[in-house]
C-alpha positions as CSV (number, residue, x, y, z in Angstrom):
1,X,-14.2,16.2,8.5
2,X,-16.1,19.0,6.4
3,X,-16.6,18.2,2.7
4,X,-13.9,20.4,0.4
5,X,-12.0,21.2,3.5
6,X,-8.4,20.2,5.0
7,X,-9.3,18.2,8.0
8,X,-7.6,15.3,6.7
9,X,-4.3,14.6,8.7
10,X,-1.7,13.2,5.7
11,X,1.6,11.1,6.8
12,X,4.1,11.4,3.7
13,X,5.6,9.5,4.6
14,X,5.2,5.1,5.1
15,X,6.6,2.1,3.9
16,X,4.8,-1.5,3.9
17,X,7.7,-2.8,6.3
18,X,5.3,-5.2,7.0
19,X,4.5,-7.0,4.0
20,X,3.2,-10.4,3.8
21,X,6.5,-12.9,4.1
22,X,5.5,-14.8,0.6
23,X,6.4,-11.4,-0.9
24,X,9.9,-11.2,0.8
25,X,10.8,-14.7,0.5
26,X,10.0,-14.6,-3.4
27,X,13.0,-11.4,-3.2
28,X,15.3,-14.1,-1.8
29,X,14.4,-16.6,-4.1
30,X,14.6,-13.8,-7.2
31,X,18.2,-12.9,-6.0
32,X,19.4,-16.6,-5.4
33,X,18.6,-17.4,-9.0
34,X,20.1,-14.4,-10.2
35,X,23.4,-15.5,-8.8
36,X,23.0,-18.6,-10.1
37,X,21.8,-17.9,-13.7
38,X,18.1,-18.9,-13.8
39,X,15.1,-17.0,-14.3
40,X,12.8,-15.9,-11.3
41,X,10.4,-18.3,-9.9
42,X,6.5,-17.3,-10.2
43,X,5.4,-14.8,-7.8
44,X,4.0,-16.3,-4.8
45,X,-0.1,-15.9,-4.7
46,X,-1.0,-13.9,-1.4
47,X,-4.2,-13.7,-0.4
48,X,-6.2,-10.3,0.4
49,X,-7.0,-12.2,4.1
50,X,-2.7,-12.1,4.9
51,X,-2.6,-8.4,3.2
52,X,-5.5,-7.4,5.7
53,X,-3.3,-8.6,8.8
54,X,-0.6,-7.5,7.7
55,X,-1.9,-3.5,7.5
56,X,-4.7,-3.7,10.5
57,X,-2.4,-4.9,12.9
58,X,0.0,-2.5,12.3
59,X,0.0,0.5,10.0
60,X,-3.6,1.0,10.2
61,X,-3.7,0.7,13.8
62,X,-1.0,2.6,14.7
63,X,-2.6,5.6,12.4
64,X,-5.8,5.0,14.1
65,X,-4.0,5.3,17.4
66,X,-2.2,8.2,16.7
67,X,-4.8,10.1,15.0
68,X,-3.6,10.7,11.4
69,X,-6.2,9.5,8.6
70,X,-3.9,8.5,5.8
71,X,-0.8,7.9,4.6
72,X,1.1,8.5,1.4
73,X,2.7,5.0,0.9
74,X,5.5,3.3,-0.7
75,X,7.5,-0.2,-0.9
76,X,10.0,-0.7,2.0
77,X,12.6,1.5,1.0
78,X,15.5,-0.3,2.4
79,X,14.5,-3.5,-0.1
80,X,14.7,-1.7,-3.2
81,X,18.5,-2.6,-3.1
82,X,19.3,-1.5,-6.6
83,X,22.6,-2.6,-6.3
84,X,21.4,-6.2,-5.7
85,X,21.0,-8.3,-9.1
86,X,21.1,-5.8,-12.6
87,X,18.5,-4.0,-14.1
88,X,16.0,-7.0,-15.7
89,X,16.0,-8.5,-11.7
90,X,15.0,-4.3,-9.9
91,X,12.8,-4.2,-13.1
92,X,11.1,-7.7,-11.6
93,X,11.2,-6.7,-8.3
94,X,9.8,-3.0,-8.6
95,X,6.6,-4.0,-10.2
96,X,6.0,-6.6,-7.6
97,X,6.5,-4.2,-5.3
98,X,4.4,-1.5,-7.0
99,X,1.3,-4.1,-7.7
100,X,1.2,-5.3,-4.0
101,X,1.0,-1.5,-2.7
102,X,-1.7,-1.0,-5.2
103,X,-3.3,-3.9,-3.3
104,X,-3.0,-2.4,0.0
105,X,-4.5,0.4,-1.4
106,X,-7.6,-1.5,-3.1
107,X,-8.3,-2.8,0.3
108,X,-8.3,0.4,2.3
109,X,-8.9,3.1,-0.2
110,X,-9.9,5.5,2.3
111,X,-6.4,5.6,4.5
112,X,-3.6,4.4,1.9
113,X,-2.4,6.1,-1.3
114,X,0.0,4.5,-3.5
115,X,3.8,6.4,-4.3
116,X,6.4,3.7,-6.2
117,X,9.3,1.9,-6.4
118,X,11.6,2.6,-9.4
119,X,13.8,-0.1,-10.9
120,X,16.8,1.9,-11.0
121,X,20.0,-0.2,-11.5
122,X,23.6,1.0,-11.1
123,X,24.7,2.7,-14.7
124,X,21.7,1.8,-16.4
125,X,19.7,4.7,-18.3
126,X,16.3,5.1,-16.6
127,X,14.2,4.2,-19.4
128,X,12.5,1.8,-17.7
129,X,12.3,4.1,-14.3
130,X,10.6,6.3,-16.6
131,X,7.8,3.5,-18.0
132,X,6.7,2.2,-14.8
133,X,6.6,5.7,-13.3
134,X,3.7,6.1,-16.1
135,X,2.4,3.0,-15.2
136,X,2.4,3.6,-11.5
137,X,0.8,6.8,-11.7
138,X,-1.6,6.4,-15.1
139,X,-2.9,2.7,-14.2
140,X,-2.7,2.1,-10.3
141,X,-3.3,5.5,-9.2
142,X,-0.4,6.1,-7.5
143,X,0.9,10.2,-6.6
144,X,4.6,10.2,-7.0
145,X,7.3,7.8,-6.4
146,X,10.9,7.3,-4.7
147,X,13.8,8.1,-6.1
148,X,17.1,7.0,-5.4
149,X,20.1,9.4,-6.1
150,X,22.5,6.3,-5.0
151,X,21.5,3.2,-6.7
152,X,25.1,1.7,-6.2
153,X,23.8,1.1,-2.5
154,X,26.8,3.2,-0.7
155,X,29.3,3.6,-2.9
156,X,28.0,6.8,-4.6
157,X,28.8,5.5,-8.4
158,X,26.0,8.2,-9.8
159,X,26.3,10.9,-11.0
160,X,24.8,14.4,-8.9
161,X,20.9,14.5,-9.0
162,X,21.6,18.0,-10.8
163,X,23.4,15.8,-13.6
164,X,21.6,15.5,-17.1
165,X,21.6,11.9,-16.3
166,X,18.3,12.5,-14.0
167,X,16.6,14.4,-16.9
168,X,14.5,11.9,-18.0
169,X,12.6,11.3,-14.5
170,X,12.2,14.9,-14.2
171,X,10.4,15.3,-17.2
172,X,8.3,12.6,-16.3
173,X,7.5,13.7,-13.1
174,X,7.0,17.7,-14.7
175,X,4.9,15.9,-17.4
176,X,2.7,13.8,-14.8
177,X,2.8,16.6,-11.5
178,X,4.1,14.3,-9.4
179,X,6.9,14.4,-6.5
180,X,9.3,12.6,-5.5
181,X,11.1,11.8,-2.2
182,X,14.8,11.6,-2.3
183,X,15.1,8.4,-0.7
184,X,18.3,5.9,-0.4
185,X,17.9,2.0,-0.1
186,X,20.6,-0.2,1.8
187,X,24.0,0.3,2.3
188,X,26.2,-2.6,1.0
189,X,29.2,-0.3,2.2
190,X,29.9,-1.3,6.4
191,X,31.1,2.3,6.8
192,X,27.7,3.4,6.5
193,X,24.7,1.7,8.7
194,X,21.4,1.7,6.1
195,X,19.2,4.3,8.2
196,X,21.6,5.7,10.8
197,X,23.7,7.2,8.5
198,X,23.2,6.4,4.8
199,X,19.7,8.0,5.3
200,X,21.0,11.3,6.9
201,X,23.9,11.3,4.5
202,X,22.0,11.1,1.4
203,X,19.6,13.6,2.4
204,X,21.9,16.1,3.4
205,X,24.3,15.2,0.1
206,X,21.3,15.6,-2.6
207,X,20.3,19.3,-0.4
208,X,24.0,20.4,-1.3
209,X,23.9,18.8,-4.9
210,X,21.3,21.2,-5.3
211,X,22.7,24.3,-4.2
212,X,25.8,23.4,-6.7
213,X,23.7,22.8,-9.6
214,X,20.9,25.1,-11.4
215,X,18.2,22.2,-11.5
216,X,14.8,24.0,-10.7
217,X,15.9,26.6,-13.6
218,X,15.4,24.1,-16.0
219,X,12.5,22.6,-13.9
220,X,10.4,25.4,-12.7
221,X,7.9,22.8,-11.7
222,X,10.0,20.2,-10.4
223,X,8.8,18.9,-6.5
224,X,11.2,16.9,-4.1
225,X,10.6,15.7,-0.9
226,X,14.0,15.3,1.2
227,X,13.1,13.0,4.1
228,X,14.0,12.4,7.5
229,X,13.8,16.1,8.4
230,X,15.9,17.1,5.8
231,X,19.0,15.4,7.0
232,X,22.0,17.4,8.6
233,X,20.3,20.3,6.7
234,X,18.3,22.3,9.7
235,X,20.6,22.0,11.8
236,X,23.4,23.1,9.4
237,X,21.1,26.3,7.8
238,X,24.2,28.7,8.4
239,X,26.5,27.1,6.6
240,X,24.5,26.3,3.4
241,X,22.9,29.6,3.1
242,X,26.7,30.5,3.6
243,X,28.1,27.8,0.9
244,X,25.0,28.9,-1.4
245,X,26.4,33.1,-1.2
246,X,30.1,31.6,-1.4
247,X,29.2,29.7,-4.7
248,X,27.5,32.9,-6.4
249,X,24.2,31.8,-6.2
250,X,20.6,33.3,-5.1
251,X,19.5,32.8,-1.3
252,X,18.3,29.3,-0.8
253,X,14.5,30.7,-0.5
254,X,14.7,31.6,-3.9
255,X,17.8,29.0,-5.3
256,X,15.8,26.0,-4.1
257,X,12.8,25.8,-2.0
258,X,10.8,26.9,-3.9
259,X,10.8,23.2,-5.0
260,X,11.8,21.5,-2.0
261,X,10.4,20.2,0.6
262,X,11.3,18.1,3.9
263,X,9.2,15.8,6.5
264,X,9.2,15.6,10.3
265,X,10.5,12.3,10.1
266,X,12.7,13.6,13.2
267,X,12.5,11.7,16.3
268,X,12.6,13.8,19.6
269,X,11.3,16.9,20.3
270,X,14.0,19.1,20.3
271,X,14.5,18.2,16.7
272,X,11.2,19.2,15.7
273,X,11.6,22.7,17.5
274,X,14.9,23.3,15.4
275,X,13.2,22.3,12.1
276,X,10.1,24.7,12.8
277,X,12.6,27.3,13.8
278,X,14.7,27.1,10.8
279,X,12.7,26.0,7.5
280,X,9.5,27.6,6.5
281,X,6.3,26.0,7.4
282,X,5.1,25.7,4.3
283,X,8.0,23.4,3.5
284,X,7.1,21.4,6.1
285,X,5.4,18.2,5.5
286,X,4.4,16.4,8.2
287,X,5.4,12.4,8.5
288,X,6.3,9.4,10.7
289,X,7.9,6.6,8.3
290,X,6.1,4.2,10.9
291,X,6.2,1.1,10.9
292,X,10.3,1.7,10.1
293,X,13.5,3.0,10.9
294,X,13.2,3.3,14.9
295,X,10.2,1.4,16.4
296,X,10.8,1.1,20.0
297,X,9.6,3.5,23.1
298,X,11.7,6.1,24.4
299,X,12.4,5.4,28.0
300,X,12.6,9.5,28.5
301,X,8.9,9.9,27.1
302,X,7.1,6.8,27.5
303,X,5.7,6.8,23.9
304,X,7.3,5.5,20.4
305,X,10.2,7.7,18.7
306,X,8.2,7.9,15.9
307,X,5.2,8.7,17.1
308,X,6.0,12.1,15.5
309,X,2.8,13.8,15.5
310,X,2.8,14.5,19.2
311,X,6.1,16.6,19.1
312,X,4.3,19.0,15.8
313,X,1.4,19.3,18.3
314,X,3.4,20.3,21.4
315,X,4.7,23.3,19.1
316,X,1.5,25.3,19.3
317,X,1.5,26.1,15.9
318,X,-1.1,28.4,14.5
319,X,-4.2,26.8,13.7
320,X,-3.2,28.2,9.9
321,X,-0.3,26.9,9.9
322,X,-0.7,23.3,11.3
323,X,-3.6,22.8,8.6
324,X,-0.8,23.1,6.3
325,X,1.7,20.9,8.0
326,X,-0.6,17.7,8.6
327,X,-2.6,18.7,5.2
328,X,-2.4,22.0,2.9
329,X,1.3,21.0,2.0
330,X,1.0,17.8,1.3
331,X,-2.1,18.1,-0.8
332,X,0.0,20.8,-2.4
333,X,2.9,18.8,-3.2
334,X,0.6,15.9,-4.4
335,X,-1.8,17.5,-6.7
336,X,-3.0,14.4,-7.8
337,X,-3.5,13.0,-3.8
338,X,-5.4,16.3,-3.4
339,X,-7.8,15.6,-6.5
340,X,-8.4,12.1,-4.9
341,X,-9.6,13.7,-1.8
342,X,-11.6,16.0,-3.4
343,X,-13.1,13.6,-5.6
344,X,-14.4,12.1,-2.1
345,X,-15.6,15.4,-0.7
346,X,-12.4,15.9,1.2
């Protein structure tokens, strides 16, 4: 890589699915005395050694593997389970969450950067969503978070992200230019697997909340991520540029993406070709959400579903524009990620 240029191939998008099992039994432990009225016990203590193992076997391999050099990274996102416990036991849980990727990020500086957990709570204000957004990004370092327009875990008990409700975080995240990605947690609803279909569902559903709304006219600056592709978005394009005229308001390049953006978390290659087709590139931000939703091998290709970089190679993109889809974008979006990188002559 040259010093100050954009060589650097980003993934948006990971989750530490493979965190150290102290850490996920101490959740178990957290919820079991929440159902029986006790206070959490202490956090486990887990050592840098098990942290090491935990990334070099698997995230940082696969990057390695793959060729990507970093990765914008966040808590597993189906264990946020807002709808688990009340706000004092996501409040618990988020900050462990936040301080062990800050960890990860201590030990390999050079390939992980750190994007939060929120302790949203079903019906509770997000005062405290707010505070350790601040926290997250003043003290540990960390570039944006994940928010979660369903904390009710499936039920949908929110109100729509375009809803003054959500003013708070936006202002933060104007205040501290920082994204976020739209991103659900489990489902506790059966109608709706967790990443099959809540996932896809959410995505698509904030995309329309935003056409309905005015959002980015009160946030100008605002800047979402809408994972996995964008949902049913692509793939629907007629009929939202259609609901978008039908509802009075501006074409979509100008009603919302200017301030929203999606990820090739999309996982064949056919998929990939329709989301080039169809959305801008430079709304286009490339990631894999490995280790996570779908980890095993295609038996048509031979190589991992999400091994998602292959399918933005095979599209023969202009050298311009593929700097911007593994890099530009994402160092766009993150303007605090990009100061980091420059700050290392990157």
């Amino acid at each position: 890589m040259e010093p100050g240029g954009n060589a650097v191939i980003i993934d948006c998008h990971g989750h530490y699915t493979t965190a150290p099992g102290p850490h996920n039994d101490w959740r178990q432990s957290q919820l079991a005395a929440f159902r029986e009225g006790r206070r959490a016990p202490d956090y486990p203590a887990i050592s840098d050694d098990e942290i090491r193992e935990s990334i070099e076997q698997n995230q940082l391999r696969l990057l390695r593997e793959r060729g990507a050099d970093m990765t914008i990274f966040s808590p597993r996102a189906s264990a946020m389970a807002h709808h688990e416990g009340d706000e004092r036991v996501s409040g618990e849980w988020a900050r462990a969450c936040n301080d062990l990727i800050a960890r990860v990020v201590g030990l390999f500086p050079a390939t992980f950067i750190g994007v939060c957990q929120l302790p949203q709570s079903p019906g509770a204000a997000l005062d405290l969503s707010v505070a350790e957004l601040e926290r997250c990004v003043l003290e540990l370092g960390f570039v944006g978070c994940n928010l979660n327009p369903d904390p009710s875990g499936g039920k949908w008990t929110a109100p729509p992200l375009t809803d003054r409700y959500w003013y708070p975080i936006f202002e933060k995240l104007v205040e501290l230019d920082v994204p976020a990605v739209v991103h659900v947690s489990s489902s506790c609803n059966p109608v709706f697997h967790a990443t099959g279909a809540h996932y896809i569902n959410a995505d698509t559903t904030a995309f329309m909340q935003f056409i309905q709304g005015d959002l980015f006219t009160d946030f100008p600056d605002l800047r979402l991520v809408i994972p996995h592709g964008g949902g049913a978005v692509p793939y629907h394009w007629g009929r939202y540029r259609g609901l978008a005229d039908m509802l009075k308001k501006p074409p979509l390049s100008e009603h919302v993406m200017r301030n929203l953006f999606f990820d090739t978390c999309v996982y064949h290659q056919p998929g990939i070709d329709l989301l080039f087709e169809v959305i801008d590139t430079g709304n286009i931000l490339f990631g894999s959400e490995m280790v996570g939703a779908v980890r095993g091998i295609d038996s048509e290709t031979g190589h991992y579903f999400d091994d998602t970089k292959r399918y933005i190679d095979a599209l023969g993109l202009p050298e311009a524009e593929r700097a911007m889809v593994y890099s530009g974008n994402a160092r766009r979006v993150y303007p605090r990620l990009d100061k980091a990188l420059r700050e290392r002559g990157l």
